[in-house]
C-alpha positions in Angstrom: -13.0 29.6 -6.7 -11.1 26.8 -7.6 -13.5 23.9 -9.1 -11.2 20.5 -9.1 -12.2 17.4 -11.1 -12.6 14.4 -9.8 -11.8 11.0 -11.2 -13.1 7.2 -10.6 -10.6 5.2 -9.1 -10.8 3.5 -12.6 -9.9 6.4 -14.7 -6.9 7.3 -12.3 -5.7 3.7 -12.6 -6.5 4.5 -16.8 -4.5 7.3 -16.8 -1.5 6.8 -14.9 -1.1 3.2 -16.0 -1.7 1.1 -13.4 -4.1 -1.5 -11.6 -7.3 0.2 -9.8 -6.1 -2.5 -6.8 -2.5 -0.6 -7.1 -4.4 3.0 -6.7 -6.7 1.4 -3.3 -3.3 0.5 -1.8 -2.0 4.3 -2.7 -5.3 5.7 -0.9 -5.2 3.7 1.8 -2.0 4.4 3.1 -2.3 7.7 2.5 0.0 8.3 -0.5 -2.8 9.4 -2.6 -5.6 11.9 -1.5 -9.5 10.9 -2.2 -13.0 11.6 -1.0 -15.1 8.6 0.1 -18.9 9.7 -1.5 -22.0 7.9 0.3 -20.5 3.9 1.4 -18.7 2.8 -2.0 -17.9 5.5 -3.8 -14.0 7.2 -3.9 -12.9 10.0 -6.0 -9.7 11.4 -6.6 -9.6 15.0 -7.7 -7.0 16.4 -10.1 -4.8 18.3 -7.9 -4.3 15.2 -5.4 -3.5 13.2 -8.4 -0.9 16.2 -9.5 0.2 16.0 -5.8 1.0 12.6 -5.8 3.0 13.0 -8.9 5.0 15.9 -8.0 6.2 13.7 -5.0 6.5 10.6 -6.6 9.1 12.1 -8.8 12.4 12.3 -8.6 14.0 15.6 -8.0 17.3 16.8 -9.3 18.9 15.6 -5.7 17.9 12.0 -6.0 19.2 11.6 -9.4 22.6 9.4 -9.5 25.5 11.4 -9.9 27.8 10.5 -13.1 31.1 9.2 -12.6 34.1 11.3 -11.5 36.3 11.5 -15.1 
């Protein structure tokens, strides 16, 4: 059985760098995963976070190609 952890929007906004308001915004449109807990509490587990990284990245296609020699 796979036991995720789950984060505060607070320490997700910690540790990727970035407002907690910026991390709402990601949850409410859907770009980030999270589990609402009784009426005020949200938590994000780890593999949602790992998720949204994964797609936030750039893969090798995106990358700009170098100019021709």
């Amino acid at each position: 059985m796979n036991m995720d952890q789950f984060f505060t929007i607070a320490e997700v906004a910690d540790r990727l760098k970035f407002k907690p308001s910026t991390i709402r915004t990601w949850i409410r449109s859907g770009r980030l995963a999270a589990r609402r807990i009784g009426r005020s509490s949200v938590r994000i587990s780890e593999s949602s976070i790992a998720r949204f990284l994964r797609a936030a990245s750039p893969s090798v296609e995106d990358l700009p190609c170098p100019p021709p020699r």
